[in-house]
N, C-alpha and C positions, 0 to 999 in steps of 0.2 A: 865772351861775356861771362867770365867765371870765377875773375879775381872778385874780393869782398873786402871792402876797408872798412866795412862797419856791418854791425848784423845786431837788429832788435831783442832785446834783453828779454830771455826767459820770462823774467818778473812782469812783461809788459803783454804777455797772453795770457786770458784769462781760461781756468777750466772751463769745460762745457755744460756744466749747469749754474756758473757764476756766469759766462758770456748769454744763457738764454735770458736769466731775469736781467739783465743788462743789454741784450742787442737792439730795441727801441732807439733808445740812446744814443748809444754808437755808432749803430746804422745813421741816424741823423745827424750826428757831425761828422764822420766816413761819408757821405756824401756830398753834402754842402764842402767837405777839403777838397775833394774831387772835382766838384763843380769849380769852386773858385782856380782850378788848376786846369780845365779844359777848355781847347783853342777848337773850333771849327775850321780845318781848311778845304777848302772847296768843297764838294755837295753830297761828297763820300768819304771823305778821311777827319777822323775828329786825332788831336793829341791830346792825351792825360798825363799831366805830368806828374809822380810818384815822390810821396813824401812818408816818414813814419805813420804817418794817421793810414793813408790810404792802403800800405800793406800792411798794418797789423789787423785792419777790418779783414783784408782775404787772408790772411793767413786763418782768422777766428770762422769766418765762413764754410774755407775751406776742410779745418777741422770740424765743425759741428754738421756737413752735409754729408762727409765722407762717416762722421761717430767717430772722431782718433781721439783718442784720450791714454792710449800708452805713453809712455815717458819720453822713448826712442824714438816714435814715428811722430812725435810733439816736435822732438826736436828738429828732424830731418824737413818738417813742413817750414818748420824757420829757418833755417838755413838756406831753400830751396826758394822761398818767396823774399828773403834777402839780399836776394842778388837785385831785386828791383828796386834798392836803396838809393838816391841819390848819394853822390859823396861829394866830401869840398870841393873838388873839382870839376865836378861834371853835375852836369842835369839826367836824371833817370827819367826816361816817358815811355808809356802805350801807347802806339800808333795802330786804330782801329780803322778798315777801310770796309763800308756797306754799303754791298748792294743789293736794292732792292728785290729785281729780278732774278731769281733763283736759278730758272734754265740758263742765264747769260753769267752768274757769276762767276764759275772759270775759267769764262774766255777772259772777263775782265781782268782776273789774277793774272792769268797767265801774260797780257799785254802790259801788266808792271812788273815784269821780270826785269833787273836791275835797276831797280826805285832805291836800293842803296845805295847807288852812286848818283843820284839826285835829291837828297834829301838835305840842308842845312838849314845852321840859324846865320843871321846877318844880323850883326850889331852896330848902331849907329855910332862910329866912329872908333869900335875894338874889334873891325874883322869878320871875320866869320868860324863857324863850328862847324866840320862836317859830321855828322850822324854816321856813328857806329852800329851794326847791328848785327843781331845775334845770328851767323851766321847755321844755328841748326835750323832756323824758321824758313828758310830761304833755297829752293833749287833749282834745279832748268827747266822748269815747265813752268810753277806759278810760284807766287809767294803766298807768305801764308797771309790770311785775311786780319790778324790779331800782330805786332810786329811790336817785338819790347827796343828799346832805340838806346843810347847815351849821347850826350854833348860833351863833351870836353873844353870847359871855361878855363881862360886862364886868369890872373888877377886884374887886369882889365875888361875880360867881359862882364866877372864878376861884380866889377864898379860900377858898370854898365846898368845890370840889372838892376842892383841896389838902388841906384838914386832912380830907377825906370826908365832910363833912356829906351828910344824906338829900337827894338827886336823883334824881328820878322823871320816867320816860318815858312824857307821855300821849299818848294816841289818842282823842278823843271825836267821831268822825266817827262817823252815824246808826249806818251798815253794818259799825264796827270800834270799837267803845269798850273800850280795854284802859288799864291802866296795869303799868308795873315797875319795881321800885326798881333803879338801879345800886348794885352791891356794893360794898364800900368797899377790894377791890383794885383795881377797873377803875377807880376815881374817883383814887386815887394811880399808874395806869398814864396816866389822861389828862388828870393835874396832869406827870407824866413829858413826856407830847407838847405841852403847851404848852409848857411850860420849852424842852422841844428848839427849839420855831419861832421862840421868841423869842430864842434862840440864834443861829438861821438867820441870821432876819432882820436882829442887830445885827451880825451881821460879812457880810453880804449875800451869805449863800450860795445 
């Protein structure tokens, strides 16, 4: 997960004392874009899926918590939180798995060891996506609890989403078999983020 077709324009991070009197704001549509892009599947795994809004928020977060306001390490935080861009062809998502109990969470982890090769989208009538994943988050003991994912659409999934037809997110690994339908606002919020990437892309922003 290291190719970048697209990467957030300089122009679109704000300094860290224009992002304080402004993160109220931000924060509250950074959220609400996140919300309207996050799926529940089953009773521990949520998916978010990643559009411009939601990583220029961490990227400005993650500058104002660390204090980066060098020019260099500005840029290395865009770059580096860039990779979580959707592109026109694929869907970008955080795949977050909780568990409650603390003592029990790595055995949990540990029993979704190969949950990558369980993981897709299924479109109603354009097939299916398997789920890419970053394979440094990933080893023979557990995975990691935080899991950044890609779909890979082609232009018929992409019609798919567009007008909302049914896409469902399955899990048929031993230790986690869930499925959830995405709603058919978040499927016109991430017919929204393609359009934006391929936007990006053709004027090579």
């Amino acid at each position: 997960m290291n190719r970048r077709k697209n990467q957030l324009p300089r122009s679109e991070i704000l300094d860290l004392g224009d992002y304080e009197r402004r993160r109220d704001a931000i924060r509250r549509k950074a959220i609400a874009a996140r919300g309207a892009r996050r799926v529940e599947l089953g009773p521990n795994a949520t998916i978010a899926f990643e559009n411009r809004e939601t990583v220029a928020y961490q990227i400005h977060e993650m500058l104002r918590a660390e204090r980066i306001a060098k020019e260099p390490d500005v840029q290395h935080e865009i770059v580096t939180y860039s990779d979580l861009l959707p592109a026109s062809d694929e869907l970008s998502a955080t795949l977050m798995f909780e568990f409650p109990e603390a003592a029990g969470r790595a055995v949990r982890l540990h029993d979704l060891v190969g949950f990558e090769n369980h993981f897709r989208l299924e479109f109603d009538g354009a097939g299916t996506s398997k789920a890419c994943f970053d394979r440094r988050q990933i080893d023979a003991d557990q995975i990691s609890a935080v899991q950044f994912v890609r779909f890979p659409v082609n232009e018929a999934q992409r019609q798919a989403i567009a007008r909302a037809a049914r896409v469902r997110i399955i899990a048929d690994h031993p230790s986690y078999r869930y499925a959830a339908e995405i709603p058919p606002a978040t499927c016109q919020a991430l017919a929204a983020d393609l359009d934006d990437a391929q936007w990006m892309e053709a004027h090579d922003v």
